[in-house]
C-alpha positions as CSV (number, residue, x, y, z in Angstrom):
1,X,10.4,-9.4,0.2
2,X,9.7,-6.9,-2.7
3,X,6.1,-5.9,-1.7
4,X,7.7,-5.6,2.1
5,X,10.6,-3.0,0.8
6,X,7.5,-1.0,-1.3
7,X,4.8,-0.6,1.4
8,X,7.7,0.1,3.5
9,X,9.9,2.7,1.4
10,X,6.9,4.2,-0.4
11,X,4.9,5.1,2.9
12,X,8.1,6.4,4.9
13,X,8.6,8.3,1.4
14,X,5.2,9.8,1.5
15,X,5.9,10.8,5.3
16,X,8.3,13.8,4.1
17,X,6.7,17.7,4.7
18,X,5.4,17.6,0.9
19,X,4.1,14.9,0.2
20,X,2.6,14.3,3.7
21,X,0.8,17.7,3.3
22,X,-0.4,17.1,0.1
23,X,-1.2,13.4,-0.3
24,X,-0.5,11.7,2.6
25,X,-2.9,13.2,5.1
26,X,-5.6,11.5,3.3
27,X,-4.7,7.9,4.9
28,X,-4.3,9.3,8.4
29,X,-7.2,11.2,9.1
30,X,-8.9,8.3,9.5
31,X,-8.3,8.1,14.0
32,X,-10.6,4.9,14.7
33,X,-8.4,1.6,13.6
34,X,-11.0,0.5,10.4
35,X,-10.0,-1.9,7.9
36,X,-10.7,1.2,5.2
37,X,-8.0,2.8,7.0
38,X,-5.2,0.4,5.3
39,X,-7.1,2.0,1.5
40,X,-7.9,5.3,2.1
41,X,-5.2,7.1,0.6
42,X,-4.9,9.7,-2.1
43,X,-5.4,8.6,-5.8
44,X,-1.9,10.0,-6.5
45,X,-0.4,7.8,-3.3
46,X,-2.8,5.0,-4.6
47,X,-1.1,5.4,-8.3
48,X,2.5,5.3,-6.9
49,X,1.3,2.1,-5.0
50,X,-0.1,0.5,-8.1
51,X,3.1,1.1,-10.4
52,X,5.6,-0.3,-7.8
53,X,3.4,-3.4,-7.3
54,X,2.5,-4.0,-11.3
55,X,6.3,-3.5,-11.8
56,X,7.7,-7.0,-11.0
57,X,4.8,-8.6,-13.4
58,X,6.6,-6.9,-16.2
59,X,10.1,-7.7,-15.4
60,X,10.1,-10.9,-13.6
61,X,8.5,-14.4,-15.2
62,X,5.7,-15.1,-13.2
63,X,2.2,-16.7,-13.5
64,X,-0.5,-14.4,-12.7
65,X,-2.3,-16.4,-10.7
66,X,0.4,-16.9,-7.9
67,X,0.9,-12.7,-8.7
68,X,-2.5,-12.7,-8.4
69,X,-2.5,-14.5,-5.0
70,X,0.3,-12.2,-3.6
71,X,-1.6,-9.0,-4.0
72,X,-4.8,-10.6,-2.6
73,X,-2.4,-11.3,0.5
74,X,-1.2,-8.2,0.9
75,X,-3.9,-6.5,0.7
76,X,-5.2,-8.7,3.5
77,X,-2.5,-8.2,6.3
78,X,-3.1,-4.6,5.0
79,X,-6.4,-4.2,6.2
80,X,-5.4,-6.6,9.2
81,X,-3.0,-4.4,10.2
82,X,-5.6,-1.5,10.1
83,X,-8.4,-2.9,12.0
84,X,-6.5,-2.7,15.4
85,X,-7.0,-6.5,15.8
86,X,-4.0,-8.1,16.9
């Protein structure tokens, strides 16, 4: 539920004037749905990414291998998700 409420309040974040212009625009230029799509993104966006998914290893006991598993996970709808296959 915590990686759900990041990729989801971090990109709607990253959709205001500012940000869009300046970092954002990166990850949508790409037009054709590609599996990149879901990583292309600026390293500043990519940064702000990072530190809100390392965060819970820091503050909440859990093994790194089921972490570990989480982020492979996500990563994989991610890419799902930007492929265009449904």
């Amino acid at each position: 539920l915590y990686t759900e409420a990041i990729a989801y309040y971090v990109h709607r974040t990253y959709h205001s004037r500012f940000l869009y212009k300046n970092f954002h625009k990166w990850h949508h230029r790409y037009k054709a749905p590609t599996s990149f799509g879901a990583l292309a993104m600026h390293p500043i966006e990519y940064l702000t990414y990072q530190f809100f998914l390392l965060l819970p290893i820091f503050v909440v006991p859990i093994h790194f291998m089921v972490y570990g598993a989480t982020l492979m996970y996500l990563y994989y709808f991610g890419m799902m998700d930007h492929s265009g296959i449904s």
